[in-house]
C-alpha positions, 0 to 999 in steps of 0.5 A: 522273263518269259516262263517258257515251255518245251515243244513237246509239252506246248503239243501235249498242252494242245491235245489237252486243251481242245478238242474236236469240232463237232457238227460240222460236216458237209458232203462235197463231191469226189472231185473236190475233196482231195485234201479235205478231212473224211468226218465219217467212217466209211464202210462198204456197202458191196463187193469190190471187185463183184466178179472174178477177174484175170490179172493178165492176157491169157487163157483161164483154165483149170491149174490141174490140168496144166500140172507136170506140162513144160514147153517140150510137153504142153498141157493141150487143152480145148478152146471153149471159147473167148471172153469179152471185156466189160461183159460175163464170160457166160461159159463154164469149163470142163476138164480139159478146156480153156477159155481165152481172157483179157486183161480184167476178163470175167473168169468162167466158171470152173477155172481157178487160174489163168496162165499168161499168153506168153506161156502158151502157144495157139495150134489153130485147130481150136486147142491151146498148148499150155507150157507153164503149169498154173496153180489154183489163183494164180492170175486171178483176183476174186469176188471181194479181194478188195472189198467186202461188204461191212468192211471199213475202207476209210477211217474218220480223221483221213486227209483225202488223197488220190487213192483214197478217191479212187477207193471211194469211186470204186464203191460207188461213192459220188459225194464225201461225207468232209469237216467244214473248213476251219475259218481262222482269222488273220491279222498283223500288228505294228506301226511300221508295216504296209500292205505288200502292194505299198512303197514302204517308207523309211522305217517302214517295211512290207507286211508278210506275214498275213500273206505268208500265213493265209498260204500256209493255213489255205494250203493245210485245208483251213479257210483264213480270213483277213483282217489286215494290219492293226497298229500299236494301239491296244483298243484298236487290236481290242476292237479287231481281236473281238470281231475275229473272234466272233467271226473265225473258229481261231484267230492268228495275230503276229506282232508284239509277242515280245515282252515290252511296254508297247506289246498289247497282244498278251494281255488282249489274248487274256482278256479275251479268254485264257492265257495257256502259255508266253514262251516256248523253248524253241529257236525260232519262236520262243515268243509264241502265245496260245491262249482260247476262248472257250474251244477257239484257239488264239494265237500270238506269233512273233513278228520276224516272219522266219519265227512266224513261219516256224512257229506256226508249222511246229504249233498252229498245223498241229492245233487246226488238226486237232480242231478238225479231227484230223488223225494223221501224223506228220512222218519225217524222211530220215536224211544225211546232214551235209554239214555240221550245224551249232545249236543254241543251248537250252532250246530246241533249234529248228533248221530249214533245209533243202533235200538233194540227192547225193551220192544216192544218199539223201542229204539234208543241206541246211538254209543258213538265214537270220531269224527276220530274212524270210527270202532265203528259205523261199528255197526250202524243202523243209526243216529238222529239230536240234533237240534242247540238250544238244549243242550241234550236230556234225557233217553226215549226222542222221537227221529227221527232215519234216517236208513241208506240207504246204 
C-alpha cells in the first residue's frame, strides 16, 4: 500500500527540500520578458514623473485665487499664457494669473492647481473666468508621485506582466535582469502508447501526456524537453532517466506509478537520487513520486492524463516555482457551486469546473469526467479542492475556484 502524504505536507516538503537556483540570470529585452521571472530587484534610479504635471485640460492657477468664486461669481483671472505638450511651460504666475494646459502639461511655476476646462469660461479679451474654487494639487500629479530615486519598483521573484513592463520602460529600462528557463525533461512510459501522429492499434492508445505536459510546463515559463515514449523495460528507462537528468534541471516521467511488478519508475527515481514520497492523499494523483537528485526534482505522475494534469498543477507549477525563485501566490476567485458534488473520504478531491456568470453571481459548474478521459475538461476554467475531512458539498456551497495559469 502506498504511504501516502497530505497536499499540504507534499508542498511544505518541496519548500524544505529544494531551493532556489542560483547563477542563472540573463538580461532579455522588455518586449520579451512578459511572463519571465524578475531575478533582481529593481530600484529607481530618477524621478517618475520628472516635472509637475496637469491630470486634465484646463488652466493651472493658484487654488487661493479661486477661493469663494462660483458660476454666478467667477474668480477672473489673467491669461499668461498657454502650455505645450511635450515641452517646459517656461512661465511663472503671478497672483491673479492663469496658465491654459493640456492634459499632461508641464505646470508653471507658482500654480499649485489646475481647474478643469469645464468649470471655466474664456471672455476673450486675455482673462479666464474660474467658476469652481480649486485647492492646493488639485489636478496635478507632482515631481516623483510615482517614483523617486532608491525606491524599489519590483521585488525579485515577480512574474513580469504588462504593467510591470510599463513601470520599467517608465524608468528607462530597455532590458530586464530574468531567471533562465528551467529545462525540464519530458518522457512517458508503457507498452501500449504511440506517438500522437500514430494509428493506435488494438490495445494501443495515443500518447497525451508528453504533449499535454510540455504545454503546461511551456506556458508556466519553463523550457520542456522531449525525450518521447520509453516502454516497459527498466534498463531502457534507466538509460533515458540518466540522459535527462543530465541534460534538464528536473525531469518529468508519467507511467508506471502504480504499485506492480512492471512498474520501474519507483525504483529508477531511488536509484538515481532519493525517494522523498510514493503517494499523496489526493484525488486524482494519489500515485504521485517525487524524488531529487542533489537539487533536481524528479517526478513520477500517473499515466491517466486526468490525474497527470491534476498532479502536475497542484505539485510540479509549485516545484518550478520554487526553483526559479518565484515569490507569487496563486490566489483563488471565490465562486458559488451550481450543484452538489460527493467526495471521496480520506483524500482531498480536486473538481474541474468551468466559470459562468449567473444571476450576477459567479458560479463554478463542476466538469463530471473519469479519471483517464482528458477530453472533457478541454473546457475547463479551472478547479477547486474538497478537503479530505469532507465528504461533499452542497448546491450554492462557497467555493475557492483556482483559474488555470496556463
Amino acid at each position: 500500500m502506498l504511504q501516502v502524504k497530505t497536499p499540504e505536507e507534499v508542498l511544505a516538503l518541496i519548500q524544505k527540500e529544494f531551493v532556489p537556483l542560483t547563477g542563472r540570470t540573463e538580461h532579455v529585452p522588455l518586449v520579451s520578458a512578459a511572463g519571465r521571472v524578475l531575478a533582481e530587484e529593481i530600484v529607481s534610479a530618477e524621478y517618475v514623473p520628472d516635472f509637475d504635471r496637469s491630470t486634465v485640460d484646463g488652466y493651472a492657477c493658484r487654488a487661493a485665487d479661486t477661493f469663494g468664486c462660483s458660476v454666478s461669481i467667477p474668480a477672473v483671472l489673467t491669461v499668461a499664457g498657454e502650455v505645450l505638450m511635450g515641452r517646459e511651460s517656461g512661465l511663472e504666475l503671478e497672483p491673479g494669473s492663469c496658465a491654459c494646459v493640456p492634459t499632461g502639461g508641464a505646470i508653471p511655476k507658482g500654480a499649485d492647481c489646475a481647474v478643469m476646462l469645464e468649470y471655466t469660461e474664456d471672455f476673450g479679451d486675455g482673462t479666464a473666468g474660474i467658476l469652481k474654487a480649486g485647492a492646493p494639487g488639485m489636478n496635478i500629479i507632482f515631481r516623483g508621485d510615482d517614483l523617486i530615486p532608491g525606491k524599489t519598483v519590483l521585488k525579485a521573484g515577480r512574474i513580469l506582466r504588462a504593467q510591470d513592463i510599463g513601470a520599467l520602460a517608465a524608468i528607462g529600462r530597455s532590458s530586464v535582469p530574468v531567471v533562465r528557463k528551467l529545462k525540464v525533461g519530458v518522457l512517458s512510459t508503457g507498452d501500449e502508447l504511440v506517438p500522437p501522429e500514430s494509428v493506435p492499434a488494438p490495445g494501443q492508445m495515443r500518447d497525451v501526456n508528453s504533449t499535454m505536459l510540455a504545454a503546461l510546463l511551456s506556458r508556466s515559463g519553463a523550457d520542456p524537453v522531449p525525450y518521447g515514449i520509453v516502454k516497459d523495460d527498466e534498463q531502457a528507462l534507466r538509460e533515458t532517466f540518466r540522459d535527462a537528468l543530465y541534460e534538464c534541471d528536473a525531469v518529468i516521467l508519467s507511467g508506471g506509478s502504480s504499485v506492480g511488478a512492471k512498474d520501474a519508475a519507483c525504483r529508477v527515481i531511488a536509484d538515481a537520487g532519493e525517494l522523498l514520497l510514493h503517494g499523496i492523499a489526493v484525488k486524482p494523483g494519489k500515485p504521485t513520486i517525487l524524488g531529487k537528485a542533489g537539487n533536481k526534482p524528479l517526478i513520477g505522475l500517473p499515466g491517466h492524463p486526468v490525474a497527470a494534469l491534476f498532479a502536475a498543477r497542484l505539485f510540479v507549477l509549485p516545484l518550478l516555482d520554487r526553483l526559479s525563485g518565484c515569490e507569487q501566490q496563486r490566489l483563488p476567485v471565490p465562486a458559488k457551486l451550481s450543484e452538489s458534488v460527493s467526495a471521496n473520504h480520506g483524500r482531498a478531491q480536486v473538481v474541474a469546473c468551468r466559470l459562468e456568470r449567473r444571476d450576477g453571481i459567479l458560479t463554478a459548474v463542476p466538469v463530471r469526467s473519469k479519471s483517464g478521459l482528458i477530453t472533457l475538461l478541454a473546457g475547463s476554467d479551472g478547479y477547486f479542492i474538497i478537503d479530505r475531512d469532507c465528504e461533499g458539498l452542497p448546491k450554492g456551497a462557497d467555493v475557492q475556484v483556482y483559474p488555470d495559469r496556463e
